[in-house]
C-alpha positions in Angstrom: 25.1 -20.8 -22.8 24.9 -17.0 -22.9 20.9 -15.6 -21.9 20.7 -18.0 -19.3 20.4 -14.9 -16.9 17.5 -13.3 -15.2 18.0 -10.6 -17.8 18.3 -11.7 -20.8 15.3 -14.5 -19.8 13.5 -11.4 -19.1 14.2 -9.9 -22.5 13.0 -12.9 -23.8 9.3 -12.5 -22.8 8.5 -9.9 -24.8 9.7 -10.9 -27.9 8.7 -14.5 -28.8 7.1 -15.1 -32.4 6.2 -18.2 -34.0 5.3 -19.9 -37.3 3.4 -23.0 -37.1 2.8 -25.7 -40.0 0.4 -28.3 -38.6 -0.4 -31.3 -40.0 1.6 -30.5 -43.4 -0.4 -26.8 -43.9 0.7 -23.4 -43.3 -1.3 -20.5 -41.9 -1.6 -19.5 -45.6 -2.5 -23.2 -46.6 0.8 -24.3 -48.3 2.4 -26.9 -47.7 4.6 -27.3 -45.1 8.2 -26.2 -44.7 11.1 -28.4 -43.6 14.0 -28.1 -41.1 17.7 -27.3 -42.4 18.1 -23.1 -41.4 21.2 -21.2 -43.6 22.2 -18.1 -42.3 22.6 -15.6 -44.9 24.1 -12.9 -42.3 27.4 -13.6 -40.8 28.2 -14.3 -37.3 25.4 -16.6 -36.2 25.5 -20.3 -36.0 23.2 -22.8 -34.8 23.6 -24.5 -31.3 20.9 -27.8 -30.4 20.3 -26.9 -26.8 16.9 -28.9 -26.4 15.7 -32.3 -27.8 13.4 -33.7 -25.4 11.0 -35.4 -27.4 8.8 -32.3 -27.8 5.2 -33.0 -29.0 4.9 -29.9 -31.9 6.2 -27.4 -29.9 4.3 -24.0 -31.0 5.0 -21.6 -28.1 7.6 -20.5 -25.2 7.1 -18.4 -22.1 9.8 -17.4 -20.7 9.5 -16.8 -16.7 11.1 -13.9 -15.1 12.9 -16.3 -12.5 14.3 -17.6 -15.6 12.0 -21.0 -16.2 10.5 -21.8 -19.8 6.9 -23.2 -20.4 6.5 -24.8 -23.8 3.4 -25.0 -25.0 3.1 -28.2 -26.9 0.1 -28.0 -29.8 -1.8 -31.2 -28.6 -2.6 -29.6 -25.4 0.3 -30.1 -23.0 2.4 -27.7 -21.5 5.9 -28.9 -20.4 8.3 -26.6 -17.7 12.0 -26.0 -18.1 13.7 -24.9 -14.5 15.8 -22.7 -16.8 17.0 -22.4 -20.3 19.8 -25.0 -19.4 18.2 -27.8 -18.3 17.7 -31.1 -20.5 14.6 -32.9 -18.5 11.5 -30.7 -18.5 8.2 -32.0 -17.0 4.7 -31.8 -17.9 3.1 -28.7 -15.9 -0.6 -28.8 -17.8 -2.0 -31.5 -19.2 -5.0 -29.9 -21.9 -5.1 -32.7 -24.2 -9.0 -33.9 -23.4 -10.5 -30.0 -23.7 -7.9 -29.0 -26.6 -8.4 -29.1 -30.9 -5.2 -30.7 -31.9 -6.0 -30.8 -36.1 -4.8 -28.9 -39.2 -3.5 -25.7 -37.8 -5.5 -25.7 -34.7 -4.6 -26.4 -31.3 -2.6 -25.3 -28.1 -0.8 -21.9 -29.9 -0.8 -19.6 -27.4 0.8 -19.1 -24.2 2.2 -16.6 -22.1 3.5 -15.6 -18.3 2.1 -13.3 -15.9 5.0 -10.1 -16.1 4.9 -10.4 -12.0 5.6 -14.2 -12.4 6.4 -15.9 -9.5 4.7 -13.6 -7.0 1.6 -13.6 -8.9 1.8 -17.7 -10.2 0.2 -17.3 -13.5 0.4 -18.4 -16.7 -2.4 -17.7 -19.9 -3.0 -20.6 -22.2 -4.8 -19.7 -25.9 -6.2 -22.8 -27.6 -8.9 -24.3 -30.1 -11.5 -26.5 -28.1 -12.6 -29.8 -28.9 -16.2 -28.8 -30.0 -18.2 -25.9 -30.7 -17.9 -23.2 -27.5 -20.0 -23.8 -24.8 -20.3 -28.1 -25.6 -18.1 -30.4 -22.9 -15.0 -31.6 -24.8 -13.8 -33.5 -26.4 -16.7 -33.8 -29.0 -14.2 -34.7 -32.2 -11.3 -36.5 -30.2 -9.1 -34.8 -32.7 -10.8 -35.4 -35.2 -13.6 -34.0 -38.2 -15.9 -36.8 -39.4 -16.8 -36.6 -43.4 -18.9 -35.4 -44.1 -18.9 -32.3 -43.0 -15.0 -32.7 -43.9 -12.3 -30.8 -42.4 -12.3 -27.9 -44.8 -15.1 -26.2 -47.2 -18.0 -27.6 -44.4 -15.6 -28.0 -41.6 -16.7 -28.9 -38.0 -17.6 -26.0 -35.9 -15.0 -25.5 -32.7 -15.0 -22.6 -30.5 -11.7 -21.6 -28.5 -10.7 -20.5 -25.0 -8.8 -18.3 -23.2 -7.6 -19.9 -19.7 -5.3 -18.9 -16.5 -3.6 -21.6 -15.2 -1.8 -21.7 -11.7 1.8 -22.6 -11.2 3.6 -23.8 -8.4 7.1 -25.8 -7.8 5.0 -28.9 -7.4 2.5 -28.3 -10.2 -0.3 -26.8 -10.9 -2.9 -25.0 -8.2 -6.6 -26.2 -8.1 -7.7 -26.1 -11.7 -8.4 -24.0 -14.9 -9.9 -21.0 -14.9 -11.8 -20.1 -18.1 -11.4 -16.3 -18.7 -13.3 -16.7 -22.0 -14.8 -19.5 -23.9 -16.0 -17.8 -27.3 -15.0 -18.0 -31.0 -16.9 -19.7 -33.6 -14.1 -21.8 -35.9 -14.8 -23.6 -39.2 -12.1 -25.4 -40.9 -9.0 -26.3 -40.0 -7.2 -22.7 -40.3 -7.7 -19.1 -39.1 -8.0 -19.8 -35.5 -6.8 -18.2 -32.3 -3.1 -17.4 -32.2 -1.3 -15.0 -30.0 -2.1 -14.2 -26.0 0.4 -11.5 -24.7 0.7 -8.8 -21.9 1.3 -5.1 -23.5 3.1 -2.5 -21.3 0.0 -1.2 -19.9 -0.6 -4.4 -18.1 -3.6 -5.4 -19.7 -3.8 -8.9 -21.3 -4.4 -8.9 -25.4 -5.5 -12.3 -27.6 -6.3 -12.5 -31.5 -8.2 -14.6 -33.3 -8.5 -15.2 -37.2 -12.2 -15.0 -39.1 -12.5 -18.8 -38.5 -13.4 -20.0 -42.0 -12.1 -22.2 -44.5 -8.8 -21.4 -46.0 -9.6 -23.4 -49.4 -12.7 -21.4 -50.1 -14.6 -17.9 -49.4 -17.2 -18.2 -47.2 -19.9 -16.2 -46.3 -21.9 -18.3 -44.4 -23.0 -20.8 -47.7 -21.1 -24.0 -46.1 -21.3 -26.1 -43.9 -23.4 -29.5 -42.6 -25.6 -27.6 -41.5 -25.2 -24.6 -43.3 -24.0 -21.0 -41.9 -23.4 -23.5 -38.4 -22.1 -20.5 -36.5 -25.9 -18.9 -37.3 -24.8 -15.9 -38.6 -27.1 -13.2 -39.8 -29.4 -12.6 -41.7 -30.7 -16.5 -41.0 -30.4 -19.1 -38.3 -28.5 -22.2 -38.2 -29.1 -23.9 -41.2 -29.9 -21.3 -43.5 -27.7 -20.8 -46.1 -26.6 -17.3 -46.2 -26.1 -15.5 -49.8 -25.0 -12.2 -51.3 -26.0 -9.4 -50.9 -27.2 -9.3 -47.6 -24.9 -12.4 -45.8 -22.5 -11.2 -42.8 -21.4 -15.0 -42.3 -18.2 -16.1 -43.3 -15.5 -14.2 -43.0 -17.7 -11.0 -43.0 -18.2 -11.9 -39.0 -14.2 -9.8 -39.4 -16.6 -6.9 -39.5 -18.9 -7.8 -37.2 -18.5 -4.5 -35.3 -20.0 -2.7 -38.5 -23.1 -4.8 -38.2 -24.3 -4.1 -34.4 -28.0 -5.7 -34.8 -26.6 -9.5 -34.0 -24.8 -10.2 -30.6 -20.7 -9.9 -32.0 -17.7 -12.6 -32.5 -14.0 -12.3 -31.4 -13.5 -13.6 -34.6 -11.2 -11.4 -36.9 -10.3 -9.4 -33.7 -7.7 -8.7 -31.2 -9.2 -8.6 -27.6 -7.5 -6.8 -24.5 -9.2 -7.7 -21.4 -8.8 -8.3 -17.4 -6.1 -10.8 -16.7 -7.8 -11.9 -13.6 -11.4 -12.1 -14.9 -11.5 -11.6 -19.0 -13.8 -9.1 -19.1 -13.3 -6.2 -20.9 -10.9 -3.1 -19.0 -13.2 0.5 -18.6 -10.7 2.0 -20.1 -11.4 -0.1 -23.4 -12.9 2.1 -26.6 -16.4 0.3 -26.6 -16.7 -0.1 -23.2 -19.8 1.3 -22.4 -21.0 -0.6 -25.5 -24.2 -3.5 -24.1 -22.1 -6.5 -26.0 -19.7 -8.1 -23.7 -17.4 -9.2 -26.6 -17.7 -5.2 -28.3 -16.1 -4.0 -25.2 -13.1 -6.3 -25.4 -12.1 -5.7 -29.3 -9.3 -2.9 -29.9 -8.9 -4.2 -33.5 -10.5 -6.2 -36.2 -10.9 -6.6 -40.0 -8.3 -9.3 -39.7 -8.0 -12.7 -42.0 -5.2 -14.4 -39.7 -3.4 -12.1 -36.7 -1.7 -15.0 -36.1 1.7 -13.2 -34.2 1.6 -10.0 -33.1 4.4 -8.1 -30.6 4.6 -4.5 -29.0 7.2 -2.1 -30.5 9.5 -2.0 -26.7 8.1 1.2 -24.7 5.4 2.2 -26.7 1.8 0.8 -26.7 2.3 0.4 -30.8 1.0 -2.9 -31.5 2.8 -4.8 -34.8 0.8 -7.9 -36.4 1.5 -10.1 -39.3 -1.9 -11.2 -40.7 -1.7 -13.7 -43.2 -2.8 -12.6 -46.4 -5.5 -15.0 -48.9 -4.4 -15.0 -53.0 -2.7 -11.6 -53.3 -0.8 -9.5 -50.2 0.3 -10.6 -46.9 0.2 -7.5 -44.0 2.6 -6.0 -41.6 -0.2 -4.1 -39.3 0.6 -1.2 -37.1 -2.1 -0.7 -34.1 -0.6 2.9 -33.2 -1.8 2.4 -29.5 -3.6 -0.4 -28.6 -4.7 1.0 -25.1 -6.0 4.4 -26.9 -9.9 5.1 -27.6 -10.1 4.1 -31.1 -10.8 0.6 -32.5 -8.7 0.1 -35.8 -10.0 -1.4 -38.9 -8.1 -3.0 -41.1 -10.5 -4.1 -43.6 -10.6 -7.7 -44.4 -12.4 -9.5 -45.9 -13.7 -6.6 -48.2 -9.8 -5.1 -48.5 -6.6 -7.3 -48.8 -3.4 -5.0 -48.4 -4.0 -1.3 -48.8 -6.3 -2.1 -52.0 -10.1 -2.7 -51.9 -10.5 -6.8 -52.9 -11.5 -6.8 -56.6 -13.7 -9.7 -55.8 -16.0 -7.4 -54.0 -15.4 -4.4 -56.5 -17.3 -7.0 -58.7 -19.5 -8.7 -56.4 -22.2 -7.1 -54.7 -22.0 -7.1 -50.9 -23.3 -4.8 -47.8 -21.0 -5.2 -45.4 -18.4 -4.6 -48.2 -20.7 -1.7 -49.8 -21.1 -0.1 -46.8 -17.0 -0.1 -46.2 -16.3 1.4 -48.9 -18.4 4.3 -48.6 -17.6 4.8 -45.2 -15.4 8.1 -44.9 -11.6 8.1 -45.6 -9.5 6.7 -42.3 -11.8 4.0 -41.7 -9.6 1.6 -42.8 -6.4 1.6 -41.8 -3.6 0.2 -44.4 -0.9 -1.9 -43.4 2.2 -0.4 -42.3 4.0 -2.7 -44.9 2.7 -5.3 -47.5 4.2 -7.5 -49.5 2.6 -9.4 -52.8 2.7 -13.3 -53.6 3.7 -12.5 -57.1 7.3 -10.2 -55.9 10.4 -10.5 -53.9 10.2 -9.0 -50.8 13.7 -7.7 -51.3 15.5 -7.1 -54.4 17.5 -10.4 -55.0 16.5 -11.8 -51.6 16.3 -15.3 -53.0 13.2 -16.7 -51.6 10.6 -18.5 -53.6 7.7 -16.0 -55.1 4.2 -17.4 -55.8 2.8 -17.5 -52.1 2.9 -16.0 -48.7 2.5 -16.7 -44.7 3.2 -13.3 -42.6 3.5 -16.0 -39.4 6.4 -13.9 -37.0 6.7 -10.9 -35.8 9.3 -9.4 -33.0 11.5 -6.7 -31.6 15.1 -6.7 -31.1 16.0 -5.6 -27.8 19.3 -3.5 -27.0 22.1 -6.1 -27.5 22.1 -6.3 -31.0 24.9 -5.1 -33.4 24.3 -1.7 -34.1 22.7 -2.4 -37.5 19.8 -4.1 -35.8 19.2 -1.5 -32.9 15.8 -1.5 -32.7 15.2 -3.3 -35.9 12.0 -5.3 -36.1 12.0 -8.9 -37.8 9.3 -10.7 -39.3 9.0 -14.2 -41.0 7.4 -15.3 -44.1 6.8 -19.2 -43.6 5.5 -20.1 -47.1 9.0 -18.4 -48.5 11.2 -19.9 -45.7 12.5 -16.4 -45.5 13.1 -14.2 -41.8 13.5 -10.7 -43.3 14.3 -7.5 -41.0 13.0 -3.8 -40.7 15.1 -0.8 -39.8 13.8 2.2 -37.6 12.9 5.0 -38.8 14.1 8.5 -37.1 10.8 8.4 -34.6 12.3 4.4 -33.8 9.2 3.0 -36.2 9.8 -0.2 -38.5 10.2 2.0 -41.7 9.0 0.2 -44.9 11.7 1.8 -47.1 14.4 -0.1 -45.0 13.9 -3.3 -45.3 16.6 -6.6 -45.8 17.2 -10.5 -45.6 18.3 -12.0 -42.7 18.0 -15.7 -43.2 16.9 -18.1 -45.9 15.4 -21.0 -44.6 16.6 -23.9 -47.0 14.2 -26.7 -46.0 13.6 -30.4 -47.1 11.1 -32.4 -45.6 8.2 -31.8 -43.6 8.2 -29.9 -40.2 5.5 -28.8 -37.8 6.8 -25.9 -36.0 9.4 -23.9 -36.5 9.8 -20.8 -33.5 12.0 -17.9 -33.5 13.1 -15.7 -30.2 14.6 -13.2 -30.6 17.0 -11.3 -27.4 20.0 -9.0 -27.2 22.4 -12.3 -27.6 20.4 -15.8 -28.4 18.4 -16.6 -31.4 16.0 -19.9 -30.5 14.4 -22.3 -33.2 12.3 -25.1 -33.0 12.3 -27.6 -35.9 10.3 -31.0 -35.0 10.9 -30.9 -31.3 13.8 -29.6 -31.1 15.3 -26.5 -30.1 18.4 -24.6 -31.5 19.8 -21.7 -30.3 21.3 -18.9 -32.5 23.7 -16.9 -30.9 
């Protein structure tokens, strides 16, 4: 198999991207895809290279020494000594402390860039219980009532580093951050990644039902993540609630101690904490200083633009747009905004045009720039691409990544991102300053699916394509 170099392993790191259905639900909360894939470009085919009896395989890490971590959603993280061989083992075994329901679970995971001489790899996962409780309090499960969705049982999420060695892992987990507050079964953590600066960056959705709105009126007790302006138990209303998914704005509303939730983090790969050079870092709120980005529903992937600090995120839309974000430089002293839940796409939500709210009052009348619109957006209700072919009515912005030198020349520097509800992968030209440019966009593949999958995965490098349908792995190539 071509890739199985240091090199092209290497290539591989930076640009994994994933779509997970758990449990029958998408991030956007259709139902799940299934697993035939039809190439609609020429020249790629579809090689099984790993059937191992993966456990909902969600996420690879591919080592510099050329090993591959997959991290499986229930908890477990299983080692390949390289992309050839056919009997991995288990390397982490997270099941007890680990969420494994709906869309939540084990769904991020990456290597340390300096992997092997620094041994480290970065797990992202839901935890069995709200933060700061000894798991597991559910056992994988959500008693009724409170239900799994509308109510939903509170779980909170960490951020670990884990040790590796040729005979397993060292000592045991070390908690960087255990934070979050998660309602539902949806809109959890996602992506954990290393940017070029060296810094370590984690996102998080606004952690509320994905049936319902919420601002902080559900729940058994109500508003259990005791949002302002009550306690736990106090059912928030409008105006005045910041609950819900308003806690995506939770930097606009300084007088409670603030969330992760709706945000993208970039922190200390050794401790967690916040880096100095961080735009709130000389702010008194420990989780202030580690957001770069909020006003997210769902970052659920996200990938640097190779040699540039320009961060790319595909956050899952509700009932009208889905987003391609563009964080012009996530390591810069600004902290972008990108509006949710008062703004949905570029446009302000008419729900709040209508309904009185603070957080979303305020927003609006903040001055011009504030928000920052999506780089590219695409509606529920339209093709994507003139006569692409993929089903219209719905939308999951789940993948995101890079092509890397390799390509044919018509994907130099192309960026690729995946819809999951449409079972479409659909691809963005450069611009002349090397930018995904909007105006240039096409179809790569249509997924034609029948069944019911968990996970599907796509890598993209300069000669190998890898999928993941129900354990197994293909390559493209």
């Amino acid at each position: 198999m071509q890739g199985g170099t240091r090199t092209a392993v290497a290539t591989m790191l930076a640009l994994a991207t994933v779509v997970v259905a758990a449990a029958g639900l998408r991030p956007g909360g259709t139902e799940a895809a299934s697993a035939e894939v039809a190439p609609l470009t020429p020249g790629f085919s579809d090689t099984l290279v790993w059937e191992a009896n993966l456990a909902s395989p969600v996420d690879l890490a591919f080592a510099p020494d050329g090993r591959v971590f997959v991290a499986e959603r229930r908890g477990t993280i299983v080692e390949f000594d390289s992309p050839g061989d056919k009997q991995p083992k288990v390397f982490a075994d997270l099941r007890t402390q680990t969420y494994n329901i709906g869309d939540k679970g084990l769904l991020g995971l990456t290597v340390d860039p300096a992997f092997p001489q620094r041994p480290y790899l970065y797990a992202l996962y839901s935890l069995d219980g709200p933060a700061g409780s000894t798991p597991p309090v559910y056992g994988d499960a959500c008693p009724d009532p409170p239900g799994l969705t509308t109510d939903g049982c509170v779980s909170g999420a960490r951020l670990s580093r884990l040790t590796w060695s040729p005979a397993g892992p060292v000592g045991t987990e070390r908690i960087l951050i255990e934070g979050w507050c998660h309602q539902g079964p949806s809109h959890g953590i996602g992506t954990v990644a290393f940017g070029p600066d060296g810094a370590l960056y984690a996102g998080s959705g606004d952690g509320t039902d994905l049936t319902d709105n919420d601002w902080g009126q559900h729940g058994i007790p109500p508003n259990p993540c005791g949002d302002p302006p009550g306690g736990v138990g106090t059912a928030l209303t409008l105006p005045t609630s910041e609950g819900g998914f308003f806690r995506a704005q939770d930097l606009r509303t300084p007088a409670d101690p603030t969330t992760l939730d709706g945000a993208i983090i970039r922190v200390d790969p050794d401790t967690g904490a916040a880096l100095p050079d961080n735009p709130l870092a000389g702010s008194a709120d420990p989780n202030a200083r580690r957001i770069v980005a909020h006003g997210f529903r769902n970052p659920f992937r996200f990938a640097f633009r190779p040699g540039t600090d320009e961060l790319y995120v595909g956050d899952v839309g509700a009932g009208l747009w889905e987003e391609i974000n563009r964080v012009p430089d996530a390591g810069d002293g600004v902290v972008d905004n990108f509006g949710w839940p008062c703004y949905e796409g570029a446009a302000r939500k008419p729900k709040w045009e209508k309904r009185a709210s603070d957080v979303c009052a305020a927003l609006f009348a903040a001055p011009a720039g504030t928000v920052r619109a999506p780089r590219f957006q695409w509606s529920h209700d339209a093709e994507v691409v003139a006569g692409d072919g993929c089903p219209v009515g719905a939308g999951a912005a789940t993948g995101v990544a890079f092509a890397p030198g390799g390509f044919p020349a018509e994907y130099q520097g192309a960026f690729f991102f995946a819809d999951y509800a449409r079972e479409c992968l659909f691809v963005m030209s450069p611009d002349a300053n090397g930018r995904p440019d909007p105006a240039n966009v096409g179809t790569v593949y249509l997924m034609n699916n029948a069944g019911n999958a968990f996970a599907v995965s796509l890598y993209i490098t300069g000669n190998i394509r890898v999928w993941r349908w129900n354990g197994a792995v293909w390559v493209q190539q």
